[in-house]
C-alpha positions in Angstrom: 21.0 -21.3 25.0 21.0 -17.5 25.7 23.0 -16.8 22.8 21.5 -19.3 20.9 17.9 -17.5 21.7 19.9 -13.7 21.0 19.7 -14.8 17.1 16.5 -15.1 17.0 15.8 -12.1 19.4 13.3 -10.2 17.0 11.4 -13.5 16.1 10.7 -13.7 19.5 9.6 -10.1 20.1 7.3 -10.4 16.9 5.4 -13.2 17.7 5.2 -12.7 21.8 3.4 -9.1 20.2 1.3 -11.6 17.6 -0.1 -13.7 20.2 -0.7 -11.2 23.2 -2.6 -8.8 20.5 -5.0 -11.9 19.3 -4.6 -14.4 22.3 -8.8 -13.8 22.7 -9.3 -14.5 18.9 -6.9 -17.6 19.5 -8.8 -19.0 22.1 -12.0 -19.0 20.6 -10.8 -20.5 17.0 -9.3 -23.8 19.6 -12.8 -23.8 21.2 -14.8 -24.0 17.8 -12.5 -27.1 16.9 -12.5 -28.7 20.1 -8.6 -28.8 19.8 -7.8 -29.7 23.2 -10.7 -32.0 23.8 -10.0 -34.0 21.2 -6.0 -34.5 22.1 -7.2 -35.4 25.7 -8.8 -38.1 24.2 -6.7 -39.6 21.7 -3.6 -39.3 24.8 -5.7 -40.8 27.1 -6.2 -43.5 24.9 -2.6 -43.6 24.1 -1.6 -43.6 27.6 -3.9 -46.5 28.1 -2.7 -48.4 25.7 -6.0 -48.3 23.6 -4.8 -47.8 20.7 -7.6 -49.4 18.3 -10.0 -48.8 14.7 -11.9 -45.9 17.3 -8.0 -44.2 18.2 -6.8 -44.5 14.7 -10.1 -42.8 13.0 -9.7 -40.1 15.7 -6.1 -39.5 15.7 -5.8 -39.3 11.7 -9.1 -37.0 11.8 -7.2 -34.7 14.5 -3.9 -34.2 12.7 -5.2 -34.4 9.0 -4.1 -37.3 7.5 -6.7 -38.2 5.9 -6.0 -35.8 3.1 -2.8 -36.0 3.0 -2.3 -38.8 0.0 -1.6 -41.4 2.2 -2.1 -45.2 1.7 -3.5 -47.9 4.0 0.1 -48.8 4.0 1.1 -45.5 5.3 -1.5 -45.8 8.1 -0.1 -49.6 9.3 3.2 -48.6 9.1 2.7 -45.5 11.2 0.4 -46.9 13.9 2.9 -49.8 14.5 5.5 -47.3 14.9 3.4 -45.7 17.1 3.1 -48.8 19.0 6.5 -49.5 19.2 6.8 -46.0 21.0 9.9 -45.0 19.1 11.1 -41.4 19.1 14.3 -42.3 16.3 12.8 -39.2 13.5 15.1 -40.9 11.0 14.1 -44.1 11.6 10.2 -43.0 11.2 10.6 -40.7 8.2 12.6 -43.6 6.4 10.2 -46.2 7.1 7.5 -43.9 5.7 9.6 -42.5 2.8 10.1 -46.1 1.7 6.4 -46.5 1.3 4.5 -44.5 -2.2 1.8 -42.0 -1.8 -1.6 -42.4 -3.7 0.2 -40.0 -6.1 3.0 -42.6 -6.9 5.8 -41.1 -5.3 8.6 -41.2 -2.2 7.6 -38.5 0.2 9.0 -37.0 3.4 6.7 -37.0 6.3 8.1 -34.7 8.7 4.6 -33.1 9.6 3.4 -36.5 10.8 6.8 -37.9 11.8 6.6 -35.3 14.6 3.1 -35.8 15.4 4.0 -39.1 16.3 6.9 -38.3 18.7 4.9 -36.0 20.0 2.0 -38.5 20.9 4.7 -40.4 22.9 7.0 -37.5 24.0 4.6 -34.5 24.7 7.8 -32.0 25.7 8.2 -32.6 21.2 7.1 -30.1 19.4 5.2 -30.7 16.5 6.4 -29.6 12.9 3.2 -28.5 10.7 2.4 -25.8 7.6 1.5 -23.3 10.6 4.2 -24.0 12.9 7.0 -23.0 10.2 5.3 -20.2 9.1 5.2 -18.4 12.0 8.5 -19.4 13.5 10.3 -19.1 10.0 11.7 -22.6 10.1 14.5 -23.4 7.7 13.8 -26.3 4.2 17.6 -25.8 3.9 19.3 -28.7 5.9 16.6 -31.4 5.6 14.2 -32.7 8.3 16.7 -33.6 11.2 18.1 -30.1 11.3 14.3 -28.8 11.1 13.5 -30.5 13.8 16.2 -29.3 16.1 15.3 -25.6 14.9 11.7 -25.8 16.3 12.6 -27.5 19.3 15.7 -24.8 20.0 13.1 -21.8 19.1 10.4 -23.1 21.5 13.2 -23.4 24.1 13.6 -19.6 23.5 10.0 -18.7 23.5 9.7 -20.6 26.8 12.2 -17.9 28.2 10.6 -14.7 27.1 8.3 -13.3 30.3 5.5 -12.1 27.5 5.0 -15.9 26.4 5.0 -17.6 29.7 2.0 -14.8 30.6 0.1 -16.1 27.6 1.0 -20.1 28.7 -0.5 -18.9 32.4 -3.7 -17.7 30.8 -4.2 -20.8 28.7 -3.5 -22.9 31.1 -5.9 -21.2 33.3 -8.7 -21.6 30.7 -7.5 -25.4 29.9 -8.0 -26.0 33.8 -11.4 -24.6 33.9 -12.9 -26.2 31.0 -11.1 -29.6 31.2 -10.0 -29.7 34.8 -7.6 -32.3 36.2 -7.3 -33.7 32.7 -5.5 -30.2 31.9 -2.1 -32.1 33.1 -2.5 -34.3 29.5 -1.4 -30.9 28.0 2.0 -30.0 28.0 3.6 -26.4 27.9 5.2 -27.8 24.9 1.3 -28.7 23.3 -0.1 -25.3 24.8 2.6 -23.3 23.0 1.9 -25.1 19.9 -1.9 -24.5 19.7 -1.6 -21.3 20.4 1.1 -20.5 17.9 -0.7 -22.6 15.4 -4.2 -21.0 15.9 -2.1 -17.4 15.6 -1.3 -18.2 12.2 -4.9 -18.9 11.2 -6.5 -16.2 12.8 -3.7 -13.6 11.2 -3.3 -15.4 7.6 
């Protein structure tokens, strides 16, 4: 993995600068939008099996698909995947690939492919607009590969010193605010939000 994580060396140097230079700014955009209260609740939910017309409202409210030109056919096929707890990526973007959008076409759903591995596997990192941005992730090989990028480049953040300072703090403020429900949110989550917040509060 070392070597591995020396490619991508200055990626690494960049955003551990990024995020300790905003980390305040970042934690006060996830405050406004309740981002971690929120995912407490739908993965308590989740955890509890509940996973009902108040969990699906919430969860497609959380991770935007609402507007994302999907049908009701979308939605039942996604939620039952969801209940079926698989973590297969092909097997979940081909199932929703197979299914039209409101526009009237075939579309991969990576972004919410991973969002839904992540729900059941919350060491997954999530794929989204924000996420690729900042870590530079590649369209070149498809979705698979994609996937295997992020989850190799958070592997690498995990190692730099800077970014495990910046997990310590948010964890600290995640324990405060939410106490023993903090343990609901992985390292893997808590490097996300902040990495996804960064983008927004630099862009």
């Amino acid at each position: 993995m070392n070597n591995i994580c020396d490619n991508f060396k200055d990626l690494i140097q960049i955003t551990a600068k990024e995020l300790e230079g905003n980390l305040q700014e970042i934690f006060k955009l996830l405050e406004r939008v309740n981002n971690f209260g929120v995912y407490i609740s739908i993965t308590k939910k989740f955890k509890n099996e509940e996973i009902d017309d108040e969990f699906e409202k919430k969860y497609r409210r959380y991770y935007g698909m609402n507007n994302a030109g999907l049908t009701s056919e979308h939605f039942k096929t996604y939620f039952e995947l969801l209940k079926s707890k698989t973590t297969d990526l092909e097997e979940i973007i081909d199932r929703l690939y197979q299914i039209k959008t409101f526009g009237g076409y075939n579309s991969i759903q990576l972004v919410f492919a991973t969002k839904l591995i992540h729900t059941i596997d919350n060491n997954s990192p999530i794929i989204d607009n924000n996420i690729s941005k900042i870590l530079k992730l590649s369209n070149a090989n498809g979705p698979i590969k994609k996937h295997e990028e992020v989850k190799t480049k958070f592997s690498c953040l995990f190692k730099e010193p800077k970014i495990r300072i910046m997990l310590e703090k948010a964890r600290k403020e995640v324990k405060e605010k939410f106490g023993k429900d903090h343990e609901l949110i992985s390292d893997v989550k808590l490097l996300d939000s902040l990495l996804w917040a960064l983008y927004s509060v630099i862009n």
